[in-house]
Each structure stands twice: as structure tokens, then as C-alpha cells.
N, C-alpha and C positions, 0 to 999 in steps of 0.2 A: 573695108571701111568706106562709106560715101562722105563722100567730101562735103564742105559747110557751101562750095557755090553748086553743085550736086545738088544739094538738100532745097536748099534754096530755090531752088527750080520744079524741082520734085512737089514740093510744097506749093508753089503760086499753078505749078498745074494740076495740083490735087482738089485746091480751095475755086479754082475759075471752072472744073469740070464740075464742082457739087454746088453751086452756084450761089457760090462767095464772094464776095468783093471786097477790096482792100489789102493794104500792104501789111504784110505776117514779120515778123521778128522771131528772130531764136531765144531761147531760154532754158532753165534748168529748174524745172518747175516739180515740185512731188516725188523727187529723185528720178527722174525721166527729164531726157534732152528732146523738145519740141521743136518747133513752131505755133507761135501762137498770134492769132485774131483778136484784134480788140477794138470796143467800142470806147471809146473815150468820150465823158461829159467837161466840153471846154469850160466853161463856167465855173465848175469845182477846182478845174486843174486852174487856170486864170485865180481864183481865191485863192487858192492853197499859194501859187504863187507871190500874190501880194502881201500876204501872213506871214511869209519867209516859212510853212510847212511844208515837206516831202510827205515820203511813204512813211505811213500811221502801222508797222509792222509789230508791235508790242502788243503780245497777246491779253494781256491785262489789260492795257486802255481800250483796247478791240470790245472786251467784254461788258466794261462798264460803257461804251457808247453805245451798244447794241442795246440796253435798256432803257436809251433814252428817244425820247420819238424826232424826228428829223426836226425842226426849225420850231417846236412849241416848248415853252416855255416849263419850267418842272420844279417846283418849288425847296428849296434846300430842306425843309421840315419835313417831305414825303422819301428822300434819300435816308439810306443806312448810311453810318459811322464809314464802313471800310468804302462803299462805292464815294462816300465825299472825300476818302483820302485816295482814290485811284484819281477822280477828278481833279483835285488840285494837283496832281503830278501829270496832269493832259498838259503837251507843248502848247504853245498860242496857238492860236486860229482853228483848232479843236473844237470847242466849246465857247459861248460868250457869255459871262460871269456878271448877274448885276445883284442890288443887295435882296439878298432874298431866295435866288431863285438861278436856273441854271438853264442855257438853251444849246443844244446840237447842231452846231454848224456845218460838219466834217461829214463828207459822206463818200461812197464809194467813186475813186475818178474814171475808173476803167469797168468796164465788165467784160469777159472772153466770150468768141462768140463762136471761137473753135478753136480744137487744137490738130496739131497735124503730127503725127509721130511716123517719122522715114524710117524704115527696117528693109532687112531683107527677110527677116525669116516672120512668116505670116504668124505661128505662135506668140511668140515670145511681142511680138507688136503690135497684136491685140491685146496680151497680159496688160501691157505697159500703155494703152490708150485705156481701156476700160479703168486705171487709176484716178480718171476723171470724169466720170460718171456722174457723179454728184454737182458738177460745175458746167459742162459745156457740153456743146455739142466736138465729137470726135471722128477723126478718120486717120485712117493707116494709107499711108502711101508706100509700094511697094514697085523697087523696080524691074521685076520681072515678075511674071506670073506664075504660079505652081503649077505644076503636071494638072492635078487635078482640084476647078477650082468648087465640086461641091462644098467640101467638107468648108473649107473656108468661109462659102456665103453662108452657111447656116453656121456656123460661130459666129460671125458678123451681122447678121441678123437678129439673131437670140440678144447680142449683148447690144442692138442699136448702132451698132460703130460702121461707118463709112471707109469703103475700101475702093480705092483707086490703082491701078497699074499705070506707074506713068515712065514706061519704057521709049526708047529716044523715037522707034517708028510711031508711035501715038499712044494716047492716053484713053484708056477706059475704064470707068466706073464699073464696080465688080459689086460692089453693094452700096447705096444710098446711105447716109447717117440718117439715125434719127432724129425726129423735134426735138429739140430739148426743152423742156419743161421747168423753169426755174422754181425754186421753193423760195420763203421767205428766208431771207439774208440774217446768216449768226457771224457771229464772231470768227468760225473757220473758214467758212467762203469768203468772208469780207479779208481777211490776211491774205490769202488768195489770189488777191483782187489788188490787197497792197500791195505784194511782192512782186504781179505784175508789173504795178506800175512805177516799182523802183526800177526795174529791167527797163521802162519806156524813159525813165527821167536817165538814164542813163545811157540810150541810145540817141536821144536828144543833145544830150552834151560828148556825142561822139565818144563814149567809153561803151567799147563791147567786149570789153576784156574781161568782165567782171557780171557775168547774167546774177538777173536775180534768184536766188535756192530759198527752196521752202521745203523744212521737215517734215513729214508724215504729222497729217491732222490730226490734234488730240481725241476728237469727238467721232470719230469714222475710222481709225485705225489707217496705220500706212499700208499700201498693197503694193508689196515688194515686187519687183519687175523678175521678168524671167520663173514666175509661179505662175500654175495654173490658174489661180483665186481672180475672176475677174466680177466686173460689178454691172448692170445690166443699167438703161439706163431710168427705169423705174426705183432704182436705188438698192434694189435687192441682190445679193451674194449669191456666186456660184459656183461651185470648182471643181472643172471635169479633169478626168483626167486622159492626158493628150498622147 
């Protein structure tokens, strides 16, 4: 088992070799224990703060603010019946409410800009990076290297995933992550994205006892850890068997 100041280490020298900047926090993300990268927009997080809003994690309000366009205005006569009863159950500072008509104020505070998943065994922690495929850019930190490391850089290539050996004599890059290519933002990345940043409002106020967990995405299926089924990072399924 590697230890969380292990990991921690493992991880700051996985994300400075592929050349990331910034300080990574632990989480429990997709049912996978990470390290995660995030971009934080102050601005939102400062609002959300004045609002008295946290994390927007209700997959229902998630759905009905994904329909509405960021800060334009949206007339209450062009909403259905059930999305104007999702909106009036939005907390404050969600939404601004005037007669008539309804605006989106609430937007994503975090985006990830990578995750780090620490393993030792290089299968089973590509399964378990390639879970986020759909979200970020990913790498497997590993602390030791395999006998033989073909077979590993072409899984790690094929599925995009960045692979580091960051053993105590030095660290080195065994494969590059891929760009990650964001798609337009729905309701399961934006939860995501919330869940994250209950983990940040929570390591703000000095509680790490308690990561933030996010169930397997309704819309993408969960990709159970420890199975061959990985996801590439064009978005596409694949499952060899290992």
C-alpha cells in the first residue's frame, strides 16, 4: 500500500515531469482515489461565496441549468412546466429571478486539468485512469517500472494516458498524456466539476477527512476499476483482454 505523503510526492513529481503546474489535492472521484489538478475561476468561487452557495451537486438542478445559456436572460413563457419547477427549487445565487423571465448565474467554479492515479500494478491503473477519459487530461504514476516497458507504452499510448515512473533515484516519463480536448459541458461533467470543488471548499476549511465521491455518470456508464474496459481519449470504448 503507498502511503498518502508517498502519493503526494509521487503525484507533484508525475504532474512537474509532464509539465504541470500547480498544487494537486487528493480525492475520491468516479470510485478511483486520485490526485487531482484544478483550474479554479475566482470570480465564481468569490459569487458563490457572497450568495452563501457551495457545491451545485443535485443532478436535477445540474440538468435544468445546462439548458439555460450563461448570463442571458430566458423568458418564463419559453420554459416547460416541470424545468420551472426544477428552477424554483434552485438554492439562491443559482439563478436571478425577475418578473418574467429567468437568468443563469451559476457556472462551473473548478475545471480539472488532470488527474494522477498512483498504482503499482500498471494494468489495473490504466483501467482506473482511463475512467476519466471524458474529463481530463490523465497519467498513471508508477513506482517502479515493469520488466518490460513495451507492452505498457502502447496501452498508454492507444488510450492517451500519461505514464510516469517516479522511483526515489529519478523520475521518468514512460509516456506523454494526451491533449485533452474538452467537449461542450452537460450536466455529468459539470457534477464533476461540482464534486470537485466540494473536495476544494473542503480542503479550504481544513477538512480532509471527508473527499468529495462521485457515483458512476448516468450518461457514460461507470467503468469499474480493476476491468479491462478502458476509454481512449477520443471518447471511444475498448476492452482487451490483458
Amino acid at each position: 500500500m503507498i502511503q498518502r505523503h508517498d502519493e503526494a510526492q509521487a503525484s507533484r513529481a508525475a504532474l512537474t515531469a509532464t509539465g504541470f503546474e500547480g498544487e494537486d489535492l487528493p480525492a475520491h472521484l468516479l470510485g478511483v482515489n486520485v490526485r487531482v489538478l484544478l483550474d479554479v475561476d475566482h470570480l465564481e468561487h468569490e459569487r458563490r461565496q457572497a450568495a452563501g452557495l457551495g457545491a451545485l451537486t443535485s443532478r436535477p438542478a445540474l440538468r435544468v441549468l445546462c439548458t439555460l445559456p450563461a448570463g442571458e436572460r430566458v423568458r418564463v413563457a419559453d420554459l416547460t412546466p416541470p424545468e420551472l419547477r426544477q428552477i424554483a427549487a434552485l438554492p439562491p445565487g443559482a439563478v436571478d429571478r425577475d418578473h418574467g423571465g429567468v437568468t443563469r448565474c451559476a457556472g462551473p467554479v473548478v475545471s480539472l486539468r488532470c488527474v494522477v492515479v498512483i498504482d503499482r500494478n500498471w494494468h489495473r491503473g490504466l483501467d482506473r485512469a482511463s475512467t476519466f477519459a471524458p474529463f481530463t487530461s490523465r497519467i498513471l504514476a508508477l513506482p517502479t517500472a515493469p520488466r518490460s516497458l513495451e507492452p505498457l507504452v502502447l496501452e498508454a499510448n492507444f488510450y492517451g494516458i500519461g505514464v510516469v515512473v517516479t522511483s526515489p533515484a529519478r523520475t521518468a516519463v514512460v509516456a506523454a498524456p494526451a491533449a485533452f480536448r474538452p467537449s461542450v459541458l452537460g450536466p455529468v461533467a459539470w457534477r464533476l466539476r461540482e464534486e470537485a470543488y466540494a473536495m476544494l471548499l473542503a480542503s479550504l476549511a481544513g477538512d480532509r477527512t471527508r473527499p468529495a465521491t462521485v457515483t458512476g455518470p448516468e450518461s457514460i456508464g461507470q467503468v469499474e476499476p480493476h476491468r479491462s474496459t478502458r476509454v481512449r481519449s477520443d471518447g471511444t470504448h475498448a476492452r482487451r483482454r490483458l
